[in-house]
C-alpha positions in Angstrom: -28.9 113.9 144.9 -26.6 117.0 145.3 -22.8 117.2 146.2 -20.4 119.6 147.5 -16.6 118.4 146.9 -13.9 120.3 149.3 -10.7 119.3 148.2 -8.3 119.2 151.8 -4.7 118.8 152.8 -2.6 115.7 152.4 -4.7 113.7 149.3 -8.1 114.3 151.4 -11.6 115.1 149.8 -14.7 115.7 151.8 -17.7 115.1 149.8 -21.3 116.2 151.0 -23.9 114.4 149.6 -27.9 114.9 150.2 -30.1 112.4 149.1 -33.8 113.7 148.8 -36.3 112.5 151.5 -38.2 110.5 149.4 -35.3 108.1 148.7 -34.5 107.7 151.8 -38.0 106.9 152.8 -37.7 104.3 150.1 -34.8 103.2 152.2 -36.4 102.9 155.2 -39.2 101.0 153.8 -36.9 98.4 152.2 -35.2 97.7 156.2 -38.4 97.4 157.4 -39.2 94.0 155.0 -35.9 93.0 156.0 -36.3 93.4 158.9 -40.3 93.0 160.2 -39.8 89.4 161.0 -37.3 90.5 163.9 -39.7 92.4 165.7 -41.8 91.5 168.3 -44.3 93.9 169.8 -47.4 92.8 172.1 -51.0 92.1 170.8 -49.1 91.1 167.5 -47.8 88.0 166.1 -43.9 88.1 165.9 -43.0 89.8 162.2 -46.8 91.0 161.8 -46.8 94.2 163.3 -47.5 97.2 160.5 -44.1 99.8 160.5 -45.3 102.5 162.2 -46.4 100.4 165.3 -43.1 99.5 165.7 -41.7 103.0 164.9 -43.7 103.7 168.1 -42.9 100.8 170.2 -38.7 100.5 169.4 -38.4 104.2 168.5 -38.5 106.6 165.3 -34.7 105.8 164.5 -34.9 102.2 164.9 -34.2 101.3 160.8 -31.7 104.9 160.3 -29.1 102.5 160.6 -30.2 99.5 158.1 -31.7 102.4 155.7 -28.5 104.4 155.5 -26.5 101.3 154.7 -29.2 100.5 151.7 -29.4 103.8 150.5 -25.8 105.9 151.1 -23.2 103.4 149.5 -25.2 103.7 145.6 -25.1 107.5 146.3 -21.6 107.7 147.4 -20.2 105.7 144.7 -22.2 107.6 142.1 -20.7 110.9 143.8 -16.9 109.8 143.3 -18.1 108.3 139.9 -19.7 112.0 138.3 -17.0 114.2 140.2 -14.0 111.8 139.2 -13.0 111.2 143.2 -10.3 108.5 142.5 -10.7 107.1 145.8 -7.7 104.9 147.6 -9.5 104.0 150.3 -13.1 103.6 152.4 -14.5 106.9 153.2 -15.0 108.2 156.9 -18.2 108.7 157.4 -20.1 111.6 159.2 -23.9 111.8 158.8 -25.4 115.1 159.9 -28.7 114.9 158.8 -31.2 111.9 159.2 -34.4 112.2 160.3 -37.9 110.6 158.9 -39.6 113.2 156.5 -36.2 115.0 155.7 -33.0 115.0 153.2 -30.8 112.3 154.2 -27.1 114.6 154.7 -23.8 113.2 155.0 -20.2 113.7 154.6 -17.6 111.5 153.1 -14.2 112.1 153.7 -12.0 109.6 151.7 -8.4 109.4 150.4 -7.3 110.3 146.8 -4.6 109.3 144.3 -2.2 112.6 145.1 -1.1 114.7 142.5 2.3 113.5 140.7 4.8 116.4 140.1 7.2 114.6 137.3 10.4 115.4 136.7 12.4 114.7 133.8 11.3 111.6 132.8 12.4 111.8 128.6 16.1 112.1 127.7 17.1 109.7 131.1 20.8 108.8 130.9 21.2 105.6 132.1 24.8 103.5 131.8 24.2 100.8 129.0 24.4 97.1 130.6 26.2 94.6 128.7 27.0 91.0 130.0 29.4 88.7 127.5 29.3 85.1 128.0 32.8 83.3 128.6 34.0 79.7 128.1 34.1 79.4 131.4 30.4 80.1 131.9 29.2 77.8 129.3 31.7 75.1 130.7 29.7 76.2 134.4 26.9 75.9 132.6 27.4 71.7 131.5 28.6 71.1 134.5 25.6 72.2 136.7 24.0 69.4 133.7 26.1 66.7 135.1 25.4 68.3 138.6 21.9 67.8 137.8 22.3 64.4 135.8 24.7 62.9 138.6 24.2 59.3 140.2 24.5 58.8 143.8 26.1 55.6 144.9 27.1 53.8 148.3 30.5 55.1 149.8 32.3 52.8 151.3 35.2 52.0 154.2 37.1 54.1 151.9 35.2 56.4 151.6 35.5 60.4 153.7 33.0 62.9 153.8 33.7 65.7 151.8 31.6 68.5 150.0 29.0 67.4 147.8 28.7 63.6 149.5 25.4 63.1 151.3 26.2 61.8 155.0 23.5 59.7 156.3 24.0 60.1 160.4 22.7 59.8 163.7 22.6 63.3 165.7 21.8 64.6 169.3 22.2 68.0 170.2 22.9 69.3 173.9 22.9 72.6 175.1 23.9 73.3 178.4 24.7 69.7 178.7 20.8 69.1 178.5 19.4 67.4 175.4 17.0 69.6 174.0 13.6 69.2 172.0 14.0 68.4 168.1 17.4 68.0 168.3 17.4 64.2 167.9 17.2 62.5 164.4 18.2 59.2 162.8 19.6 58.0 159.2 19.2 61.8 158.7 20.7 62.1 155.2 22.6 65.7 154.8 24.8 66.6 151.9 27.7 68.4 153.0 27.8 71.9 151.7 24.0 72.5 150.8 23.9 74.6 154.3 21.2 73.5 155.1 22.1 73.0 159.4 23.3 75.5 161.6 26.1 77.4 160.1 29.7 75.1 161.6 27.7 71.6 161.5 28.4 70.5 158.2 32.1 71.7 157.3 32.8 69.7 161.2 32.0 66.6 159.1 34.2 66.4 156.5 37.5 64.0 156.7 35.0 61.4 158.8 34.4 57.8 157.3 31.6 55.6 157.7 31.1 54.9 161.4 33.3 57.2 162.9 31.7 59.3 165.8 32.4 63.2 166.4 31.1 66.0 168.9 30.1 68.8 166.7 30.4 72.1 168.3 27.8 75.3 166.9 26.0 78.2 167.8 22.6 79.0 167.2 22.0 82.2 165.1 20.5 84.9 167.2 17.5 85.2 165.2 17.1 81.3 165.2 13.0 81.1 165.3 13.4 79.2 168.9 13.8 82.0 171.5 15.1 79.3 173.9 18.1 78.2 171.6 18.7 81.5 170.0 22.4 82.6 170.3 23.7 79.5 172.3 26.0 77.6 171.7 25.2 73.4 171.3 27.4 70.3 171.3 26.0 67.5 168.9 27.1 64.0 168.9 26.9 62.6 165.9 28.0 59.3 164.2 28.2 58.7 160.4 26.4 55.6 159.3 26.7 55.6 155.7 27.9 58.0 152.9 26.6 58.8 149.7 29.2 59.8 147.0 28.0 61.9 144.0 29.4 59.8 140.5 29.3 63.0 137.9 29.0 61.7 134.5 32.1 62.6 131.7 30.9 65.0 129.8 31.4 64.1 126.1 29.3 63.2 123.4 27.4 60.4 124.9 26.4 62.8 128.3 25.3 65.7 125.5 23.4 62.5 123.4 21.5 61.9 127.4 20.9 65.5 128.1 19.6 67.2 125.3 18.7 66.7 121.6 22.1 67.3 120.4 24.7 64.2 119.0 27.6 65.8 119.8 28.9 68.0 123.3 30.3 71.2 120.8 26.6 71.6 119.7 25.5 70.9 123.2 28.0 73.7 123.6 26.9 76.0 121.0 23.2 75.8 122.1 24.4 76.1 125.8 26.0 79.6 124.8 23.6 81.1 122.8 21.0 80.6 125.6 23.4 81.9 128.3 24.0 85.2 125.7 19.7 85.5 125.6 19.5 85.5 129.4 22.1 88.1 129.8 20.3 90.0 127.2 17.1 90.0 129.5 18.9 90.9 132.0 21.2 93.5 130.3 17.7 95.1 129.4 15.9 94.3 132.8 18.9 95.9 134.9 18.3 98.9 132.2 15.0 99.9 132.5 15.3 99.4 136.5 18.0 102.0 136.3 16.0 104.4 134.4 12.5 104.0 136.3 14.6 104.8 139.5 16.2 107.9 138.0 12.5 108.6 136.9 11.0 107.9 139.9 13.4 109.8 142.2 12.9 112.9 140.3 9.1 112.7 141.0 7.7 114.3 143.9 4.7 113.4 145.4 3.4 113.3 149.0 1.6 109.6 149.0 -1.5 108.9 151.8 -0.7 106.9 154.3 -3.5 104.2 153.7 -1.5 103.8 150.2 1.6 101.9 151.9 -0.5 100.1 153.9 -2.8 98.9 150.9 0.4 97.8 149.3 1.9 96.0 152.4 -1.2 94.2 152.9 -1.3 92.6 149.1 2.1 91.8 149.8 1.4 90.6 152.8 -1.6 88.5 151.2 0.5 87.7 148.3 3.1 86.0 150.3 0.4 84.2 152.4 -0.8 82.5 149.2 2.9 81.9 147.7 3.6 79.9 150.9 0.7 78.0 151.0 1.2 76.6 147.4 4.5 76.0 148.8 2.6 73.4 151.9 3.2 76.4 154.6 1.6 79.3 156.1 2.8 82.6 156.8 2.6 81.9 160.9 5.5 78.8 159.8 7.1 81.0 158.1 7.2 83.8 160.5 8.6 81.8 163.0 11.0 80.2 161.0 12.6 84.0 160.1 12.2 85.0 164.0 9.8 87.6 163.0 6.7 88.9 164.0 3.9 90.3 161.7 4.1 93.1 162.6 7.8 92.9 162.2 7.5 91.5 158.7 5.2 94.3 157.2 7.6 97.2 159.4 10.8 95.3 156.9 8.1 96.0 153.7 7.2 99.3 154.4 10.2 100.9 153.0 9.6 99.0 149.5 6.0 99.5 149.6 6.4 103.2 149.8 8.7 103.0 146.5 6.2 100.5 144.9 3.3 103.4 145.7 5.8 105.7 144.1 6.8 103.5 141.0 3.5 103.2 140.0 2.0 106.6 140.7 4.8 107.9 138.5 4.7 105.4 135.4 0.3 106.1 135.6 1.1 110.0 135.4 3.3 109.8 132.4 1.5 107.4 131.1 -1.0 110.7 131.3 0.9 113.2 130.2 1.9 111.5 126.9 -1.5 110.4 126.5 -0.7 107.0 125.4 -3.5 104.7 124.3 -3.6 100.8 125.2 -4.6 99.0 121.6 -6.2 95.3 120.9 -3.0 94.3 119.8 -1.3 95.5 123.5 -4.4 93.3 125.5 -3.7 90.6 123.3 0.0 90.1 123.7 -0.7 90.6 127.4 -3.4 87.8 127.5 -1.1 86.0 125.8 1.8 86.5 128.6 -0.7 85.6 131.6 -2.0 82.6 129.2 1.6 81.1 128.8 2.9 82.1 132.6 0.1 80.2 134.3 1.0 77.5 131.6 -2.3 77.6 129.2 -2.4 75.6 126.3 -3.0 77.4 122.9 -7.5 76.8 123.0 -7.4 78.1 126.2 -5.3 81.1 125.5 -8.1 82.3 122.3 -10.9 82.1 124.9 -9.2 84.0 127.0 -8.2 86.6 124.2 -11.7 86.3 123.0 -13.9 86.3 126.4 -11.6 88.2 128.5 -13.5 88.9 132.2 -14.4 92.5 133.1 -11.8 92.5 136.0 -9.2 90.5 133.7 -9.7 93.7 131.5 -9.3 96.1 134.0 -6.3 94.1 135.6 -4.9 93.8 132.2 -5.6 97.9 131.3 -4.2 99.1 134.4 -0.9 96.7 133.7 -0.6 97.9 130.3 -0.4 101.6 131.8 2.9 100.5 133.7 3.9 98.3 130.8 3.4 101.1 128.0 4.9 104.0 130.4 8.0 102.2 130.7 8.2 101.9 127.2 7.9 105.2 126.9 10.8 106.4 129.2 13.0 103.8 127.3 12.6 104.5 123.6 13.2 108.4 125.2 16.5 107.4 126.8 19.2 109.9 125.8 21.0 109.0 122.7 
C-alpha cells in the first residue's frame, strides 16, 4: 500500500491510497465465496458455476463493489493510523482506479480535528465565588424536612383551598363553548401551587370549600403541544369534591429524633449547616472553574468542521432519547409536549454544541501543550467516580479498577484529558 496525504481548506485531508493488484485480487476472490451461491448461470447448478464463468456471464465488474468494501476499509484505516489523520468523520470516497489485473486507487477525503490556536490559558483572572450560609437557609433547609415529612389529612366543611392543600375536583374544559378532547377528568387530585395546569387554573381555586362549583377562566400557552388549543382562551367548570390539607410537623427535638440520627433539633441544625456550607463550596468552585474555561475558551480560535456540531447534537440528541426513556417516555412525547419539532429541538442545541466542540477542543490542546500525563492513580479515582455514580458496591468497583474494558479505558483517558486540563488552568489562575 502507498499514500499521498493533501492537507485542504477548512479541517479537510484527501488521502490517496493504492493497494497492490494482488490484494485486491485477494479481494475479489473472497466476494466471490460470498457470493457464488447467488449466481445462477445456465448449464450450471445455482452457486456451482467456477468465477470466471460468471465474470463472463454478469460482467468483469460484477464483485468491484463487494471486493472494494472487503479490501478498502483495512487500508484506509491503516492510512489515517501511520499518517496520524485524526479523523471526525466517514470519509468521502472517490475510487479512480479499479480494474481486474491492476492497483486498486482511491481517494479518501475525510474531516480532521482543526488546529487550536490558544490563547492565554495560564494566569486567568477569574472573580473568586464565595457563598455563606445564613440562619435563614438552614431554617429553609428543616423546613423543606417537614415539607417532605408532612401528613396529609381530610379537610373538612371548614376547610378553603389555599396553597399547598391538594384539591381533589371534577373538571371540564370548553373552548369556544365546545367541550374539547382531554379536557374532562374526575377526583383529579391537584395541589394548589405545584403549577402543574395551565398557568391561571390553580390560583382561580383558592378561597373555594368542599363542594363549591366555579368557572375557571385560562389561556392556553402558545406553544401548548396541541396546535388546536394553542393560544386560546378556555372556560373550565369545576367543582371541589374534597380537600386535602398538608399537617407540617413542629419542628423540635422529637421531628429532628424522626428525621435524622440526631437527639436534639440544634444538632439537627448544626449538621443541616455544615452540609449547606459543603454544597456552596462545590458550587463556589464549580461556578469557578466554569468562569475560567469560558475566559479560556473564548480566547481560543479555531475554525471547527461542520460534521463536528452535528456529531455533538446527535449524542445529545441520543442522550436525551435514552434519559427519557428511563424516565417511561420517548423523545416523540416529549417533543410534542415542548411544541417542538426535531428538527426544531437540535436547531435550539446547535448553539451549545458548537461551544461544547470548542470546550473540548481547547482543554485536549492544552492538555497538549503542557504535556500532561494521565497516571494509575488518575484511572483509578476515575473508575472509582463512575463505580459510585452508577451506584456500585465496593467488589464491583475492584473489578472494575482491576479489568477495566478497552473502550472504558479509552472513555476514561479521553475524560481524564478534560479533567487534568482543567486542573491545569485552575492551579494557574492568577494569584
Amino acid at each position: 500500500m502507498s499514500v499521498k496525504v493533501e492537507k485542504l481548506e477548512n479541517s479537510l485531508v484527501k488521502l490517496e491510497i493504492t493497494i497492490e493488484a494482488e490484494k485486491f485480487e485477494e479481494a475479489l476472490q473472497k466476494a466471490f465465496f460470498r457470493n457464488a451461491k447467488y449466481f445462477s448461470v445456465p448449464g450450471f447448478r445455482k452457486g456451482k458455476a467456477p468465477r470466471n464463468i460468471v465474470e463472463r456471464y454478469y460482467g468483469e465488474n460484477v464483485l468491484f463493489e463487494d471486493a472494494f468494501n472487503i479490501v478498502a476499509p483495512e487500508y484506509y484505516e491503516d492510512a489515517i493510523k501511520v499518517n496520524n489523520v485524526d479523523a471526525v468523520a466517514s470519509p468521502e470516497i472517490d475510487i479512480t482506479q479499479m480494474e481486474k489485473g491492476k492497483d486498486l486507487i482511491f481517494v479518501a477525503t475525510v474531516a480532521v480535528k482543526p488546529e487550536v490556536k490558544l490563547g492565554e490559558y495560564k494566569g486567568v483572572k477569574v472573580e473568586k465565588k464565595e457563598y455563606k450560609v445564613t440562619a435563614k437557609d438552614v431554617e429553609k433547609a428543616i423546613n423543606e424536612m417537614a415539607e417532605k415529612n408532612a401528613r396529609i389529612v381530610a379537610g373538612d366543611e371548614k376547610s378553603v383551598l389555599e396553597n399547598g392543600y391538594t384539591a381533589v375536583i371534577d373538571f371540564e374544559g370548553f373552548v369556544d363553548g365546545k367541550a374539547f378532547e382531554g379536557g374532562k377528568g374526575e377526583n383529579y387530585s391537584l395541589e394548589l401551587g405545584s403549577n402543574t395546569f395551565i398557568p391561571g387554573f390553580e390560583e382561580q381555586l383558592i378561597g373555594l370549600k368542599i363542594g363549591e362549583e366555579t368557572e375557571v377562566n385560562v389561556t392556553f400557552p402558545k406553544n401548548y403541544f396541541s396546535k388546536d388549543l394553542a393560544g386560546k382562551p378556555a372556560v373550565f367548570k369545576v367543582k371541589v369534591n374534597d380537600i386535602k390539607v398538608k399537617e407540617l410537623p413542629a419542628i423540635d427535638d422529637e421531628f429532628a429524633k424522626d428525621v435524622s440520627e440526631f437527639d436534639t433539633l440544634k444538632e439537627l441544625k448544626a449538621d443541616t449547616k455544615k452540609k449547606l456550607e459543603e454544597e456552596n463550596q462545590k458550587r463556589a468552585k464549580f461556578e469557578t472553574e466554569e468562569e475560567a474555561i469560558k475566559a479560556v475558551v473564548d480566547a481560543t480560535e479555531v475554525n471547527i468542521p461542520a460534521v463536528m456540531i452535528e456529531n455533538e447534537i446527535n449524542d445529545y440528541t441520543k442522550e436525551m432519547e435514552s434519559r427519557l426513556r428511563y424516565q417511561g417516555m420517548n423523545l416523540e412525547t416529549y417533543l410534542q409536549l415542548m411544541g417542538q419539532s426535531i428538527s426544531d429541538f437540535k436547531e435550539e442545541y446547535k448553539d451549545r454544541a458548537e461551544e461544547n466542540v470548542k470546550t473540548k477542543l481547547t482543554l485536549e490542546a492544552i492538555f497538549n501543550a503542557e504535556n500532561i500525563e494521565i497516571t494509575d492513580k488518575d484511572i483509578e479515582e476515575k473508575l472509582k467516580q463512575i463505580a459510585e455514580r452508577y451506584g456500585s458496591t465496593g467488589a464491583n468497583v475492584e473489578e472494575l479498577i482491576k479489568n477495566p474494558t478497552d473502550n472504558l479505558k479509552e472513555y476514561i483517558k479521553e475524560e481524564l484529558k478534560y479533567d487534568l486540563a482543567i486542573k491545569f488552568i485552575m492551579d494557574n489562575l492568577a494569584k
